[in-house]
LOVEXRO-999696 format. One record per atom (N, C-alpha, C): x, y, z. Coordinates in steps of 0.1 Angstrom, whole numbers, plus 2048, in hexadecimal, padded with zeros to 3 digits. Layout:
BEGIN
XYZ...
This chain:
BEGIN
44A78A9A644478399B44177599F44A76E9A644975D9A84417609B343E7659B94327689C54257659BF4247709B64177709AF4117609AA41B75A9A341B74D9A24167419A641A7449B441273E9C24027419C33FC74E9C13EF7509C33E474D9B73EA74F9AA3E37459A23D973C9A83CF73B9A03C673499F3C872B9903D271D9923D571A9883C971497F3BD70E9863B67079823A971297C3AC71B97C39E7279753AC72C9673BB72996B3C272C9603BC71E9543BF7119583BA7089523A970994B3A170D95139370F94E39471B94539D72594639C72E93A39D72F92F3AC7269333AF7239223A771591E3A370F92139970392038B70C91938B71691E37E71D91938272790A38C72890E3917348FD3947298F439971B8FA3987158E938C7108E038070E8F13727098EE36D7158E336E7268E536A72C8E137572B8D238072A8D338772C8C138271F8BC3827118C137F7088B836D70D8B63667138B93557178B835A7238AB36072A8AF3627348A736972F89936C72789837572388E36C71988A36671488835A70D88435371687735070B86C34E70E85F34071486133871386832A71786A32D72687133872587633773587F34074087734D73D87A35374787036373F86B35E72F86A36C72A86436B72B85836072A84E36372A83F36473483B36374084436575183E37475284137D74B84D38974E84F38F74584A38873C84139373183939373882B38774282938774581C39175481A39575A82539B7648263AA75C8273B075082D3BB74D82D3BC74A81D3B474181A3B673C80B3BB7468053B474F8043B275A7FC3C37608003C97648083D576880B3DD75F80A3DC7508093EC74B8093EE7458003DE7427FC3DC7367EE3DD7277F43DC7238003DD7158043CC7147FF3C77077FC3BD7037FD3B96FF8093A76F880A3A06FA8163A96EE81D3AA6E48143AA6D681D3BD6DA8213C66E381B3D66E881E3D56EE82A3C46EF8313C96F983A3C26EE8493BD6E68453BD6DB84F3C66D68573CD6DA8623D96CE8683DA6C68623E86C08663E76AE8613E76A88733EB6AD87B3E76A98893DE6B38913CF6AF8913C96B78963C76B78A93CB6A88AF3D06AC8BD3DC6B58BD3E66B38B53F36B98BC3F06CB8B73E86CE8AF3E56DC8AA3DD6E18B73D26D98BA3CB6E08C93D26E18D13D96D78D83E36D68DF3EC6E48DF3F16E78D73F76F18D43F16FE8DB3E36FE8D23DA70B8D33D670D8E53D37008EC3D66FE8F83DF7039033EA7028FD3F87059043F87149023F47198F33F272A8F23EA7358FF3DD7288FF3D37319063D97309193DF7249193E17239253EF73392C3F473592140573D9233F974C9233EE74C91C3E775A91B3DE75B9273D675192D3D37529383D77539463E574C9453F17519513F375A9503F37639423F87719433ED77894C3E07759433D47819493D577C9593DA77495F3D576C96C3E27729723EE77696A3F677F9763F278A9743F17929683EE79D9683DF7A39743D479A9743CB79B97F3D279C9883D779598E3DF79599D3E579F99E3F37A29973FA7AF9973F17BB9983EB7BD9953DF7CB9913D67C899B3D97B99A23CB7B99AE3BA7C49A73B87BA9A03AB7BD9993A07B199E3957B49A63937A99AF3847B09A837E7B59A036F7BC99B3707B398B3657B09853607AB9773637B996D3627C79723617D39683757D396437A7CD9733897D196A38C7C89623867B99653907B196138A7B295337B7B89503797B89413807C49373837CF94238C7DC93E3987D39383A17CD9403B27C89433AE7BF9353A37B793339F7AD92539F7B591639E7BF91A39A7CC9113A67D090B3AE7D29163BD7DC9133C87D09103C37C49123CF7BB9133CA7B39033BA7B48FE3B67B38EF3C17BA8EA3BA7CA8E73BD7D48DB3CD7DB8DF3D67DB8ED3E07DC8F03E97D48E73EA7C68E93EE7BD8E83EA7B78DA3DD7B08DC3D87A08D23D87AD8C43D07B78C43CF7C18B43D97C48AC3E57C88BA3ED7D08B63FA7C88AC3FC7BD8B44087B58AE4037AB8A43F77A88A53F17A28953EF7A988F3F07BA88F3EF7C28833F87C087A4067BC87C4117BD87640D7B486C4047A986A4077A48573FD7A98513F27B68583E97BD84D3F17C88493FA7CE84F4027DC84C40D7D68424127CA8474217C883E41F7B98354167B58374137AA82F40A7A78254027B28243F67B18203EA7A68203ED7A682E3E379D8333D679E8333C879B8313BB7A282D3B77A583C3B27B483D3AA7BB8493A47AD84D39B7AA8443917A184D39679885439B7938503A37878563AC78D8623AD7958643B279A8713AA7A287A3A07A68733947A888138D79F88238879287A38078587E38C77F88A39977B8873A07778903A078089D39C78C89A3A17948A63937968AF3897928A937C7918B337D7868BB3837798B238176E8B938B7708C739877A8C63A077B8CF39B7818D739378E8D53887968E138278C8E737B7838E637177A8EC37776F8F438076F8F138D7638F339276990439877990139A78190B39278591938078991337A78691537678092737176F91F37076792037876493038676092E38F76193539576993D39177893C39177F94638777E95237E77894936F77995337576B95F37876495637675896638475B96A38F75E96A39C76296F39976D97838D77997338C78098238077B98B37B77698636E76E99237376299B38075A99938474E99939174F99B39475E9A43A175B9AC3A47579B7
């Protein structure tokens, strides 16, 4: 495992998740599909629009940053481990590591929380693309 570590390509790990937050902060934009997933949060928790604003919006990217970065090490060992050196797997491995993974364990607040469908397949497309996205230069850019 700490082998694997070594052959990283830390700086296409850096540019991935640099690119999945460009695509969540695009995606989350009121023009694209933020005021449909602010209206589906509303609508579920009852916070108002301006309740759902950070109050620190560096330290909130920041955060979302540090997410994308721990999910692109993942996809970036997982490439290596699996030695997937072709664009068809690494979009396959983005596929299975989506609906395996990103569908399956955000299902749990539409099943037991009554969380609204939509609001978990709008989130969960932005996660496909997000996956995506980062698979593509993680296998081109090892």
């Amino acid at each position: 495992m700490f082998t694997l570590l070594t052959q990283i390509n830390w700086l296409a790990v850096i540019v991935a998740s640099v690119a999945a937050l460009v695509i969540g902060i695009i995606w989350y934009l009121p023009p694209t599909f933020g005021a449909r997933w602010a209206g589906f949060v509303t609508g579920y928790t009852g916070l108002s629009d301006a309740d759902l604003m950070p109050a620190n919006i560096p330290l909130t990217m920041l955060l979302w940053l540090l997410g994308f970065i721990v999910n692109a090490l993942a996809l970036a060992l997982l490439i290596q481990g699996m030695g997937i050196n072709n664009l068809g797997d690494g979009i396959l491995l983005a596929l299975i590591v989506w609906a395996g993974f990103g569908l399956v364990l955000s299902s749990w607040p539409v099943i037991h929380a009554r969380q609204p469908a939509g609001l978990w397949l709008l989130n969960g497309a932005a996660f496909l693309v997000m996956q995506l996205v980062m698979a593509t230069i993680l296998t081109l850019w090892q």
